[in-house]
C-alpha positions in Angstrom: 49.9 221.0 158.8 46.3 219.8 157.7 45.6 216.3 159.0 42.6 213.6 157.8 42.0 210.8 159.9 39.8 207.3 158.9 39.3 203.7 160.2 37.4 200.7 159.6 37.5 197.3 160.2 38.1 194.7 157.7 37.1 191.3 158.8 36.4 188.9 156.3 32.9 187.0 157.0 33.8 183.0 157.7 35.1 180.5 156.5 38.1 182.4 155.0 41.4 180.5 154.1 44.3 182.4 156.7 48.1 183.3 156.0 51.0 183.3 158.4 51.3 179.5 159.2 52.2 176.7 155.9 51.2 173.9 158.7 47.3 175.5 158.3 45.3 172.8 156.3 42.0 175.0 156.8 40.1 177.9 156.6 39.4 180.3 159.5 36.4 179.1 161.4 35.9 182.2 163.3 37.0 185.2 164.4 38.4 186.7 168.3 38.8 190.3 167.4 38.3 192.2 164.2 41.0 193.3 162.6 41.2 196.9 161.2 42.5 199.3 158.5 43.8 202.8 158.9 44.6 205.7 156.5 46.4 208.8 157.6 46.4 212.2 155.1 49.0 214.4 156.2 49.0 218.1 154.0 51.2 221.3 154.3 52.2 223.9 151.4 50.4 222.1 148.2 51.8 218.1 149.1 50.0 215.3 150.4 51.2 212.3 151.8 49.7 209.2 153.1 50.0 206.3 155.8 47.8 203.6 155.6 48.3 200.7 158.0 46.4 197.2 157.5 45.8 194.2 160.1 47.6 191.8 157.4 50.6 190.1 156.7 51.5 191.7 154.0 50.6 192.7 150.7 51.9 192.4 146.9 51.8 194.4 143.3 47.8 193.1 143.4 47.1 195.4 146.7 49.6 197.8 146.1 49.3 198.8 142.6 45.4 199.4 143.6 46.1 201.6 146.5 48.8 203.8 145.3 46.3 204.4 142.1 43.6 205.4 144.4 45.8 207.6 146.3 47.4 209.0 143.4 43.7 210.0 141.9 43.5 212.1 145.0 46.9 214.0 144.4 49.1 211.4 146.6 51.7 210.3 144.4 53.0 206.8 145.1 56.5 207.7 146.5 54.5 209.4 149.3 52.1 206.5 149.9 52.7 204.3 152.7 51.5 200.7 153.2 52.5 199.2 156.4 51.4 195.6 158.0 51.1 194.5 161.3 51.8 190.9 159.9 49.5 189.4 162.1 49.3 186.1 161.2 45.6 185.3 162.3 45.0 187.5 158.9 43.3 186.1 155.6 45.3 185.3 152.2 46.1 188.5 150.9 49.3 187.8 148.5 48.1 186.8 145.5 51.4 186.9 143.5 53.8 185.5 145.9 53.3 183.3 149.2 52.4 179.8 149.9 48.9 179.6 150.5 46.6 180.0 147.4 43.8 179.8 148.9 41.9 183.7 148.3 38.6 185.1 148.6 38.1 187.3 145.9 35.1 189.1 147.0 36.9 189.8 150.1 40.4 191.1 147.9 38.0 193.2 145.9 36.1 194.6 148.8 39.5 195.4 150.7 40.6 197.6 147.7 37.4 199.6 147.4 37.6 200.3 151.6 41.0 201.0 151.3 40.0 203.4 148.5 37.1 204.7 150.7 39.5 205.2 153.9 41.6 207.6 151.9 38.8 209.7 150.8 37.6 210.1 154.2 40.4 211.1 155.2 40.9 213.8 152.5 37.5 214.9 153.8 38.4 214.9 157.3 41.7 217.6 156.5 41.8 220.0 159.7 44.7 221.9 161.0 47.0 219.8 163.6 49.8 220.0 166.0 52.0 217.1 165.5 54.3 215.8 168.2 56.8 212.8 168.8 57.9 210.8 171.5 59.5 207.4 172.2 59.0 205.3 175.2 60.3 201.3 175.5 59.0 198.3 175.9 60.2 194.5 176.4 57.6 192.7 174.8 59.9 191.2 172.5 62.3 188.2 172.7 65.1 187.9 169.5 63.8 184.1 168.1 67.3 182.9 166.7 68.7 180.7 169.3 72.3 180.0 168.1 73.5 176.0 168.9 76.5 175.0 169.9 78.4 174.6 166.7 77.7 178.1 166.2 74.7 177.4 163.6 71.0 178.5 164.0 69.3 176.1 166.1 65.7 176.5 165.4 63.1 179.1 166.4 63.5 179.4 169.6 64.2 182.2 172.4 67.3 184.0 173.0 67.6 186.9 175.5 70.8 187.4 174.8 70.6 188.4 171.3 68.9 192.1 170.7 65.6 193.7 170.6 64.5 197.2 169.3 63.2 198.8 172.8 61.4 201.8 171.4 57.7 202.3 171.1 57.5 205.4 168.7 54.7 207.8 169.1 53.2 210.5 166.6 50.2 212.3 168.7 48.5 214.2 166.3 46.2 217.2 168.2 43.5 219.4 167.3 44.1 223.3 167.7 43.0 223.0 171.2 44.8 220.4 172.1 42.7 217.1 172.3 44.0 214.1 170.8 43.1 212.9 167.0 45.1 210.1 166.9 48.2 208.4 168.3 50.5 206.5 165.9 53.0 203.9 167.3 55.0 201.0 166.7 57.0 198.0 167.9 59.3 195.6 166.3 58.0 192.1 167.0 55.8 189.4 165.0 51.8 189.2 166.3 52.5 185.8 166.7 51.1 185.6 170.5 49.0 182.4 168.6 48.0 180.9 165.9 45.0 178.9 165.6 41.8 178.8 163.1 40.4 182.1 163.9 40.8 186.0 162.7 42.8 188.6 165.0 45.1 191.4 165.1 47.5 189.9 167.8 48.7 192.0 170.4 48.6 195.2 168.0 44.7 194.8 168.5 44.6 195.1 172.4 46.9 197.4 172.3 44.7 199.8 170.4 41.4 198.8 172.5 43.7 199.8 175.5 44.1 203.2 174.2 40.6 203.7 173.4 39.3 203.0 176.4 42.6 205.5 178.2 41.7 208.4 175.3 38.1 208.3 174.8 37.5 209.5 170.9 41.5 209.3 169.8 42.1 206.9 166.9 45.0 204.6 167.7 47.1 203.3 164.6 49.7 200.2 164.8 52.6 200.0 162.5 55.1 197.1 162.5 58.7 197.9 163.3 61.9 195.8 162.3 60.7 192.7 163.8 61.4 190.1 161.2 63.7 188.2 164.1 61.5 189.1 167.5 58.6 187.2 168.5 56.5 188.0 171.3 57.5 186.9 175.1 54.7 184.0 175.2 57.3 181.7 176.8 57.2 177.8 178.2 60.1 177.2 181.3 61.8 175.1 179.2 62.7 177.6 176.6 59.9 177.5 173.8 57.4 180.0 172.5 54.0 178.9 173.6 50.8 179.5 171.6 48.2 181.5 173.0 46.1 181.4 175.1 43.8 184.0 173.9 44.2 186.2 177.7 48.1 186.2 176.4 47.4 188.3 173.8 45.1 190.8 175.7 48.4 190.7 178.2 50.8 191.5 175.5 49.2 193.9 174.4 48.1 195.6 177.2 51.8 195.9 177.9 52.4 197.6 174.7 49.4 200.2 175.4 50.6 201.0 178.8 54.2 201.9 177.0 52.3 204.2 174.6 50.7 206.0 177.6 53.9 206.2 179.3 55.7 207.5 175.9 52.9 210.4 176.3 54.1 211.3 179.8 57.3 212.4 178.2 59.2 215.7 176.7 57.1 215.9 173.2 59.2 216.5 170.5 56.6 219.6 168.3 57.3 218.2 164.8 56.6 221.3 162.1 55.3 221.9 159.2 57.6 220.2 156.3 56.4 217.2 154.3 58.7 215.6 152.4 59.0 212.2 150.5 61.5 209.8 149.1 61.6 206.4 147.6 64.3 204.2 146.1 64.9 200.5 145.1 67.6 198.5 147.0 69.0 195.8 144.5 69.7 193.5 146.9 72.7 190.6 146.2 71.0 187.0 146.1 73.0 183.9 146.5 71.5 183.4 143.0 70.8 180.1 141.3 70.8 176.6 143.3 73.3 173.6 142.6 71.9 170.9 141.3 73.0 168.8 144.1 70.8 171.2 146.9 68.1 170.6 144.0 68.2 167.0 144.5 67.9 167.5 148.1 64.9 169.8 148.0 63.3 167.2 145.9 63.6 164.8 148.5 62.1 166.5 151.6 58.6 167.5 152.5 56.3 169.3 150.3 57.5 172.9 150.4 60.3 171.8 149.1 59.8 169.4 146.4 57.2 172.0 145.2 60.5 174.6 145.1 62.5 172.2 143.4 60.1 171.6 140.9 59.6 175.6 140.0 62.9 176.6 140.3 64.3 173.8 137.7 61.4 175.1 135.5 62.7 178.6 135.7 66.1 177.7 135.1 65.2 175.9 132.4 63.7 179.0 130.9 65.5 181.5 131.9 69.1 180.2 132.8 68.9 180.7 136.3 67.0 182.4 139.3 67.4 186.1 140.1 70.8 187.7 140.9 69.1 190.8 142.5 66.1 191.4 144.4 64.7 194.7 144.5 63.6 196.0 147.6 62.0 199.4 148.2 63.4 201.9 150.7 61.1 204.8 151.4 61.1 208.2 153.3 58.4 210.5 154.4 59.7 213.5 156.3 57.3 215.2 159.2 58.7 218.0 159.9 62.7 216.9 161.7 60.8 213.5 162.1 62.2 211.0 159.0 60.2 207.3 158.7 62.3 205.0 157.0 60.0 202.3 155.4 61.4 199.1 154.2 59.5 196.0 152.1 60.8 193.1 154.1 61.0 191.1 156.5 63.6 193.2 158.5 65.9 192.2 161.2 65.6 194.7 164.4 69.8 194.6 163.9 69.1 196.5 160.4 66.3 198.8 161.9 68.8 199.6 165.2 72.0 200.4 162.7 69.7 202.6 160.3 69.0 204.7 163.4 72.7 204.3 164.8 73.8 205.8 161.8 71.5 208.7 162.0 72.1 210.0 165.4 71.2 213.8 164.8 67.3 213.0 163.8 64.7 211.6 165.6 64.0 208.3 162.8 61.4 205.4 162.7 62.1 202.5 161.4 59.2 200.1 159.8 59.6 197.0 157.9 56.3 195.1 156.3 56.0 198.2 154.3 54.7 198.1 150.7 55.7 195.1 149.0 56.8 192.3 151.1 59.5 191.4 149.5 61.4 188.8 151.7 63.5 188.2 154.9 66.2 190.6 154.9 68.5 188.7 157.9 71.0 190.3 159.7 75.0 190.1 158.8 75.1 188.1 161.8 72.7 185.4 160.8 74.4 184.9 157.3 77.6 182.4 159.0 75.3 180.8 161.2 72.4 180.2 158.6 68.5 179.1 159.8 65.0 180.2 158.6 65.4 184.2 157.8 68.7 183.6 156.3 67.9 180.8 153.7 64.7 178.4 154.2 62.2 181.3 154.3 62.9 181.3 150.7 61.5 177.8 150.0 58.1 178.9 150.6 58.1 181.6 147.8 58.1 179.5 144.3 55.3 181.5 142.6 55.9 183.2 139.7 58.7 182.0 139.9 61.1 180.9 142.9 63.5 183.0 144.4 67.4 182.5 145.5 67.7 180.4 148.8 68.9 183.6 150.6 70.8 187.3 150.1 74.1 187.5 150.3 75.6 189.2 153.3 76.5 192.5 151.1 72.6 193.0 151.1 73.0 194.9 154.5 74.9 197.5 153.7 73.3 197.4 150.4 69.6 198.7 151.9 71.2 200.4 155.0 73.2 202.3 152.8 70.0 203.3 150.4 67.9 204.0 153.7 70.5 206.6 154.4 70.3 208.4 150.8 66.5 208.2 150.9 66.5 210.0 154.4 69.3 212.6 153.2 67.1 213.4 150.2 63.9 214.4 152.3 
C-alpha cells in the first residue's frame, strides 16, 4: 500500500459570516484556533482512493462537485472520494445551495476549492509505501442531547445519560517502512459544539489534534466525525443544561479525546493489508412528504424560520404539486484491507451508526456521518413517536432551492441501514 499524506489550514481572514447557529446576527470577529483541512491518498494494485477531512459543517453539490473533479483529474474516481466534516460549528458559510445562512465569502469558497485541489496533489506527490494498522479505544465525551418529557415527547435539547452514545474512538496509524508514525486517523461521534460565540475554531477535534502533535512529534493527526447527529459534548450546568464554552472547556474536551487516541495505540493493532476497495450507492429515503395546509398556516404564524418555510414551500407546491417524496442520501464504502468505512451524508443518529456495526459483527467497520453532501438529519426509529428537532423541525431551516418535507418517515432507517450493508458487502 502506497500512502500520500497533506494538511493545511484554512482559516478565513476576518470578518467572515459563521454557520452552525440561526440565532448568529454577525460575522465572525476573530478567530481562537485555526481550523484545518486534510487529504489522505491511499494506492495499492493500479486504484486510488481518497479521504479528505475539512474543519466545516458541511459541504454541498458547490464543494463537492469541485473536489471529486479535482480528484477524479488525478485518477480518483468519485465513488472512492471521501469528504468528511467535523461540523464544527465555529466554521464559516460553506453551503451555498442549501442552509440558512446566506451570508458567503466568495474569495474564501474559491480559495478553499483550489487548496483542497492543492492538498490532493501533495499528497499524490507524497505516495510512499506504508503499514497500515487499526485500533479502537473509547471515550465518554459524549452526552445523547434528546431528553424525553414526561408525556413521552421530545423535551428540548437537553442532556440525557440514559439514552446511548457511540463509545469508540477508531484509529488508522499509518507507518513508514520502519516503523515511525505518518499519520493517525480517528474519530468520535459527537457535535463540536463545546461553544459557540463570534469567533473561528475547530472545537474539541482541534485540541485533540494539537494533543497528538505535541505526544508524536512529526505525525499528522486527522479528525473525522462519527454518527453524532444526537450527541453533544459533556459541557454540562448542575441543573441539567449544556453550557457554552468557556474556551479552557474545549482544550479539556479535547484533550480527553487525544488521550483516548493514545490509549487506542497501546492496544493489539489490527495490520490492515493491501486491498482497496470502493463502493457508493444512493439511499432514497421516505419523507413525510408535502405539508397540510393547516401546519402551513401555523408555520406562517411563528418566528422567522418559519414564515420564511411557509412562504417557499407554498411556492413549490404551487409549482410543482408538492415537496419531495424521497430524499436521496449517499451511502459509501471504501475497503482497507478487512477494515470497511461506511460513510453517510447526514446528520446521523449514533443509534443508526451502532446498528450498522451490530449488524456487521465479523469486520472491523467505521462508521462516519457529515460525509459528502450533507443531506439532513437522519433520526433514529426511536425519535420518530416522540418527535423534537432531528426528527421534524431541523427541516424548517432548509427552504432553499426549494424546502424539504418536515421529517423522514420511520422506514428511512432500515432504508439506509439496509443500503450501508449492500455497499459494505460489495467492497
Amino acid at each position: 500500500m502506497q500512502v500520500g499524506i497533506a494538511n493545511t489550514t484554512i482559516t478565513p481572514q476576518c470578518p467572515i459570516w459563521m454557520t452552525g447557529f440561526a440565532a448568529r446576527t454577525a460575522p465572525a470577529d476573530g478567530v481562537y484556533a485555526d481550523i484545518e483541512a486534510s487529504a489522505v491518498v491511499f494506492e495499492s494494485d493500479g486504484k486510488r482512493a481518497a479521504i479528505i477531512a475539512l474543519d466545516l459543517v458541511g459541504i454541498d453539490e458547490y464543494l463537492l462537485d469541485a473536489f471529486r473533479d479535482a480528484a477524479a483529474g488525478l485518477g480518483i474516481p468519485a465513488d472512492c472520494t471521501l469528504v468528511n466534516c467535523s461540523h464544527t460549528h465555529c466554521a464559516p458559510a460553506c453551503r451555498v445551495v442549501r442552509g440558512s445562512n446566506r451570508h458567503f465569502d466568495e474569495g474564501w469558497l474559491s480559495d478553499l476549492k483550489d487548496k483542497v485541489a492543492s492538498l490532493l496533489r501533495e499528497a499524490l506527490d507524497d505516495l510512499q509505501p506504508s503499514e497500515l494498522d487499526y485500533m479502537v479505544a473509547s471515550c465518554t465525551l459524549g452526552i445523547n442531547r434528546r431528553r424525553v418529557g414526561e408525556h413521552g415527547s421530545a423535551g428540548g435539547m437537553l442532556p440525557d445519560p440514559q439514552k446511548p452514545i457511540d463509545l469508540d474512538v477508531p484509529v488508522l496509524r499509518i507507518s513508514g517502512p520502519e516503523g515511525t508514525p505518518r499519520a493517525l486517523l480517528f474519530s468520535y461521534a459527537a457535535h463540536p459544539t463545546t461553544m459557540g460565540g463570534q469567533q473561528i475554531g475547530p472545537d474539541y477535534p482541534g485540541p485533540a489534534r494539537e494533543y497528538l502533535r505535541q505526544s508524536i512529534p512529526g505525525c499528522v493527526p486527522i479528525f473525522l466525525q462519527g454518527c453524532g447527529g444526537d450527541v453533544k459534548p459533556r459541557n454540562l450546568t448542575p441543573d441539567g443544561r449544556f453550557a457554552a464554552g468557556p474556551i479552557e472547556m474545549v482544550y479539556e474536551i479535547g484533550h480527553e479525546l487525544g488521550r483516548a487516541v493514545i490509549a487506542a495505540l497501546c492496544g493489539k493493532p489490527t495490520r490492515l493489508g493491501d486491498e482497496l476497495g470502493c463502493g457508493s450507492a444512493l439511499a432514497q429515503l421516505p419523507t413525510r412528504g408535502t405539508p397540510s395546509e393547516q401546519r402551513l398556516e401555523q408555520l406562517a404564524g411563528g418566528n422567522q424560520w418559519e414564515q420564511m418555510y411557509a412562504e417557499a414551500a407554498r411556492k413549490t407546491i404551487a409549482e410543482k404539486g408538492g415537496l419531495a417524496e424521497y430524499l436521496p442520501v449517499e451511502v459509501q464504502g471504501i475497503r482497507i484491507g478487512d477494515l470497511r468505512i461506511v460513510a453517510m451524508g447526514g446528520e446521523i443518529s449514533v443509534e443508526i451508526g451502532l446498528e450498522v456495526k451490530r449488524r456487521l459483527p465479523e469486520l472491523p467497520v467505521w462508521t462516519l456521518g457529515y460525509s459528502n453532501l450533507l443531506r439532513c438529519y437522519v433520526a433514529s426509529l426511536g425519535a420518530h413517536p416522540e418527535g423534537g428537532y432531528e426528527a421534524e423541525t431541523s427541516f424548517l431551516y432548509s427552504w432553499t432551492p426549494e424546502p424539504r418535507p418536515l421529517g423522514l418517515k420511520p422506514e428511512s432507517v432500515a432504508v439506509l441501514v439496509d443500503t450501508a450493508m449492500e455497499v459494505v458487502r460489495s467492497l
